[in-house]
KEGU-128761 format. One line per field, with one value per atom (N, C-alpha, C): residue number from 1; residue in one letter; atom name; x negated, y negated, z. Coordinates in steps of 0.05 Angstrom, whole numbers. Example, Ala and Ser with C-alpha at 12.3 -4.5 7.8 and 13.67 -1.06 7.14 Angstrom:
# KEGU-128761
num [1 | 1 | 1 | 2 | 2 | 2]
residu [A | A | A | S | S | S]
atome [N | CA | C | N | CA | C]
px [-264 | -246 | -264 | -257 | -273 | -258]
py [114 | 90 | 66 | 45 | 21 | -1]
pz [156 | 156 | 156 | 142 | 143 | 157]
***
This chain:
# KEGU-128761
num [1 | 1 | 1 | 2 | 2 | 2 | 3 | 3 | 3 | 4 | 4 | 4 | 5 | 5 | 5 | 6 | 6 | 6 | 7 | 7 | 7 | 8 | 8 | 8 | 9 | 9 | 9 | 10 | 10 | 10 | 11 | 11 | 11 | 12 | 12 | 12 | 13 | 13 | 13 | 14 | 14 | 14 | 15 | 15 | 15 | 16 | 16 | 16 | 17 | 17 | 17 | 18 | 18 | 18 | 19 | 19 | 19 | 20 | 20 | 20 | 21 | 21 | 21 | 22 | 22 | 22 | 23 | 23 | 23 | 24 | 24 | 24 | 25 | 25 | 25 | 26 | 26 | 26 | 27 | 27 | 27 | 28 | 28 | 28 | 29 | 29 | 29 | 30 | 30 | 30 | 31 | 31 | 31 | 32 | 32 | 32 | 33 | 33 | 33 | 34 | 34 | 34 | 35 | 35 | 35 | 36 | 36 | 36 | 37 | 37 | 37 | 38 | 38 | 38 | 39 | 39 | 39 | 40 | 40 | 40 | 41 | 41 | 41 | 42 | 42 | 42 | 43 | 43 | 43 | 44 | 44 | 44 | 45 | 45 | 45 | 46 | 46 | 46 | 47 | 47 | 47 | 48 | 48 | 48 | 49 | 49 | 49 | 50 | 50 | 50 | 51 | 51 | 51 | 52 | 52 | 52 | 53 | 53 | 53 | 54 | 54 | 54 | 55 | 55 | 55 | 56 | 56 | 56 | 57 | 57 | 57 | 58 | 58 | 58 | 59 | 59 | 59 | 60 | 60 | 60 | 61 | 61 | 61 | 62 | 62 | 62 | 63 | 63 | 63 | 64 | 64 | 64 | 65 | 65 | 65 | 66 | 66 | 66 | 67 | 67 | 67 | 68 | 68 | 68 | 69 | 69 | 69 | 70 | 70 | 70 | 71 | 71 | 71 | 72 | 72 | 72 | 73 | 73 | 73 | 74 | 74 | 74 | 75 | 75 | 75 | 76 | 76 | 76 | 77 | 77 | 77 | 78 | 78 | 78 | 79 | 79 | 79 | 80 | 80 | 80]
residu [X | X | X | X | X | X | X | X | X | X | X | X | X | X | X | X | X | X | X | X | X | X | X | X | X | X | X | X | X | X | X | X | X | X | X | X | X | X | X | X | X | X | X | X | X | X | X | X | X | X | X | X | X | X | X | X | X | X | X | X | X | X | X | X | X | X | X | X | X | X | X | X | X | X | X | X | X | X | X | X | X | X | X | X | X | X | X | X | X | X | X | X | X | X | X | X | X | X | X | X | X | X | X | X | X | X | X | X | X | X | X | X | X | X | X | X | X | X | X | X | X | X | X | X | X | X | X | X | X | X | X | X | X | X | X | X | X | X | X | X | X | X | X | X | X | X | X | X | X | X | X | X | X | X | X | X | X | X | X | X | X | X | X | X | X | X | X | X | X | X | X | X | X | X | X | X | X | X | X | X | X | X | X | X | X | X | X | X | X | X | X | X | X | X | X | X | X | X | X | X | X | X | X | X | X | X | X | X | X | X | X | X | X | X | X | X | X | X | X | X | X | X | X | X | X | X | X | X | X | X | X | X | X | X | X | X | X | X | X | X]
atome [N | CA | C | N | CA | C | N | CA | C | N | CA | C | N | CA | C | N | CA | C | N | CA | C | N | CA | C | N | CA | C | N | CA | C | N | CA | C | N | CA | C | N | CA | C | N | CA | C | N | CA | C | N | CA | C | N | CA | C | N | CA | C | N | CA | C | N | CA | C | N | CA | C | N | CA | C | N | CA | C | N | CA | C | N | CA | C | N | CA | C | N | CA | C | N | CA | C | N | CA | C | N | CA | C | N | CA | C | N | CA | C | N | CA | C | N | CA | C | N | CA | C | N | CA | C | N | CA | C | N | CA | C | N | CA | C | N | CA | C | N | CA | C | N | CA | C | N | CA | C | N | CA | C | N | CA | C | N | CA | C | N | CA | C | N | CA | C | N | CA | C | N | CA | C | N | CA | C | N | CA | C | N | CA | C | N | CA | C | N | CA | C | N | CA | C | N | CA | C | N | CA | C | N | CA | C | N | CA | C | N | CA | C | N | CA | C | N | CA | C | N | CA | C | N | CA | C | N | CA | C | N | CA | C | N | CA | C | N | CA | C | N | CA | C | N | CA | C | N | CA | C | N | CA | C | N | CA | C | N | CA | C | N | CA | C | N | CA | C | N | CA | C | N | CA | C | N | CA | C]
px [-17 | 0 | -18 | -11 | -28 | -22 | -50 | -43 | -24 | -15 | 10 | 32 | 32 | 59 | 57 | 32 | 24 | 28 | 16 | 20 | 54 | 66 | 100 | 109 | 107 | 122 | 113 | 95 | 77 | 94 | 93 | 99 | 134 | 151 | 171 | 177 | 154 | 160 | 149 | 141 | 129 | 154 | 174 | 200 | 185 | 165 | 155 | 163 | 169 | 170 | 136 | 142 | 107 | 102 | 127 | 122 | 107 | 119 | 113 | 81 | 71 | 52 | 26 | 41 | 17 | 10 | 26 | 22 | 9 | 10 | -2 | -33 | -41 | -60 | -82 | -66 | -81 | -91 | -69 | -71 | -47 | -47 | -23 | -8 | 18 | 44 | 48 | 44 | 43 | 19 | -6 | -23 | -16 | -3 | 8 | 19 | 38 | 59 | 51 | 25 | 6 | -1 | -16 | -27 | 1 | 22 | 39 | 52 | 50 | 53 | 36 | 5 | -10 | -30 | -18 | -41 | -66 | -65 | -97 | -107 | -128 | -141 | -155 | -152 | -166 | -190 | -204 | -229 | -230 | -243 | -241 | -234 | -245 | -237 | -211 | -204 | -164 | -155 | -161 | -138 | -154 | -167 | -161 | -151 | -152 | -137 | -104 | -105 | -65 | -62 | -87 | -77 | -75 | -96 | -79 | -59 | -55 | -26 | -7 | -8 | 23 | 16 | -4 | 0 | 12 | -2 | 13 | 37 | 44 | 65 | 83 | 77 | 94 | 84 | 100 | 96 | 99 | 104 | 120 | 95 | 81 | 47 | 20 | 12 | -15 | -39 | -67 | -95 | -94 | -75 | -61 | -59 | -35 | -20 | -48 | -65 | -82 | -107 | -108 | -132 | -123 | -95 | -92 | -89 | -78 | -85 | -114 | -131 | -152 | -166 | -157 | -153 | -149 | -126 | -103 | -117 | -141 | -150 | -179 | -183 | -211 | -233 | -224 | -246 | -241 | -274 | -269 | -254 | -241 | -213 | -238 | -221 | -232 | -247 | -236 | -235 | -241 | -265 | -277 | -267]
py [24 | 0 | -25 | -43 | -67 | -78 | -101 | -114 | -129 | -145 | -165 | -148 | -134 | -115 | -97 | -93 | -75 | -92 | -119 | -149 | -148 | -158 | -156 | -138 | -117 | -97 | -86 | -93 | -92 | -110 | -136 | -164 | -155 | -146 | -141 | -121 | -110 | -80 | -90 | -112 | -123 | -144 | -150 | -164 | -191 | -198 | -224 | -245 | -270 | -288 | -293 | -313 | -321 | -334 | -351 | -375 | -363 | -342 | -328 | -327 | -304 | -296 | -316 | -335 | -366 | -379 | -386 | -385 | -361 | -340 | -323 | -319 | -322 | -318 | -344 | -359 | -392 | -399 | -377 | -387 | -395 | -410 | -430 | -421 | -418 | -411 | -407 | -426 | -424 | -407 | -397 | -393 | -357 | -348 | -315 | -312 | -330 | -331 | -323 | -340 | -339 | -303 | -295 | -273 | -245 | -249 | -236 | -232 | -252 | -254 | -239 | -239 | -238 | -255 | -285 | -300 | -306 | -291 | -299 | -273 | -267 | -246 | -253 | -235 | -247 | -240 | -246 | -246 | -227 | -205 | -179 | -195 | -218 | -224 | -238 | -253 | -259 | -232 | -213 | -188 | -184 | -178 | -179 | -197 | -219 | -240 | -235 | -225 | -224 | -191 | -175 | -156 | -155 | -177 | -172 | -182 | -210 | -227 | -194 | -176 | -161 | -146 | -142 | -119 | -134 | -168 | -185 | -173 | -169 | -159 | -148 | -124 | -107 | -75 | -63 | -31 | -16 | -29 | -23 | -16 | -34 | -32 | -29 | -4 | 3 | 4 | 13 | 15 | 25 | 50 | 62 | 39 | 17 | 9 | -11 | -20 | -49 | -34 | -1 | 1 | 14 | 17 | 11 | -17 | -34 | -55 | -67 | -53 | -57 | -54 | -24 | -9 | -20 | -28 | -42 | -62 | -72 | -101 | -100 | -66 | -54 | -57 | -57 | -71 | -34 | -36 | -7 | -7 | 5 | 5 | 8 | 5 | -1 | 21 | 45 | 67 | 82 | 99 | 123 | 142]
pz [0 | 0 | 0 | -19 | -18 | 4 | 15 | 37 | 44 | 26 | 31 | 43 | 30 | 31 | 66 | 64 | 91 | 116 | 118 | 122 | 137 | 119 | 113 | 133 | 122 | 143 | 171 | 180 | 206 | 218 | 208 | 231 | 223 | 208 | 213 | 239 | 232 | 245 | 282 | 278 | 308 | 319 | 291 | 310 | 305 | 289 | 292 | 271 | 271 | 245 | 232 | 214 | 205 | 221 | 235 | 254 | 280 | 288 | 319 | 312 | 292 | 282 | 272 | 267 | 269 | 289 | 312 | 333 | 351 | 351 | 361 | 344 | 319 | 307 | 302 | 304 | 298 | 272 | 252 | 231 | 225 | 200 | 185 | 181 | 183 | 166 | 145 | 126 | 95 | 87 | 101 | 96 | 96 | 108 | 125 | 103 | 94 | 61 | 43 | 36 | 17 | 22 | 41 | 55 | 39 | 48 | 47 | 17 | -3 | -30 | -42 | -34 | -54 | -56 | -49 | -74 | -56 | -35 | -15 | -5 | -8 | 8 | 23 | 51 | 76 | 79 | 94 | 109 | 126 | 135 | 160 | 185 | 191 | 215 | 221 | 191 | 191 | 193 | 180 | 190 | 217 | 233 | 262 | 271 | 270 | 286 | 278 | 260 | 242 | 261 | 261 | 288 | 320 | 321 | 354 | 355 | 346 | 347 | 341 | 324 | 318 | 341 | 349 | 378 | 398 | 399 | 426 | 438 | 467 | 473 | 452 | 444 | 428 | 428 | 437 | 433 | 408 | 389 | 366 | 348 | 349 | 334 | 352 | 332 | 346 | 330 | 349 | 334 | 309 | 304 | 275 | 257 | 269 | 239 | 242 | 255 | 257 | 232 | 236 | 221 | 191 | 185 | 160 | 147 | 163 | 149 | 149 | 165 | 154 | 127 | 125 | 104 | 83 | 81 | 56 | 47 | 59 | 52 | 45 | 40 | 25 | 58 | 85 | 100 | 117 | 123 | 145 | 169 | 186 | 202 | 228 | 253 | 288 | 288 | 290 | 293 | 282 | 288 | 267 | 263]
***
């Protein structure tokens, strides 16, 4: 699954808006959009920061979904 898409359904699957998820990540709103479309690929350390924010108080997402979207974004995952 491409990242955007992997992206997308994580922070759904975490109950989060882009808004929650920008605030929790300290990145931009429009910028997660961008992220979630397509038209930006992140940096290894924006997808950690876009993973702890979806772990932030939520049981719903774990080390699993954080190291396929590592994955999804060509970068090696936490966990060996």
């Amino acid at each position: 699954m491409e990242f955007g898409k992997k992206l997308q359904r994580l922070r759904e699957k975490a109950g989060k808006s882009r808004y929650e998820l920008s605030k929790l990540s300290g990145l931009d709103q429009a910028f997660i959009g961008r992220l979630e479309t397509g038209e930006k690929n992140p940096s290894r350390n924006t997808v950690i920061r876009l993973g702890i924010a979806l772990v932030h108080g939520n049981t719903e997402v774990s080390q699993y979904d954080i190291d396929e979207l590592l994955m999804s974004a060509e970068f090696a995952p936490l966990s060996k």
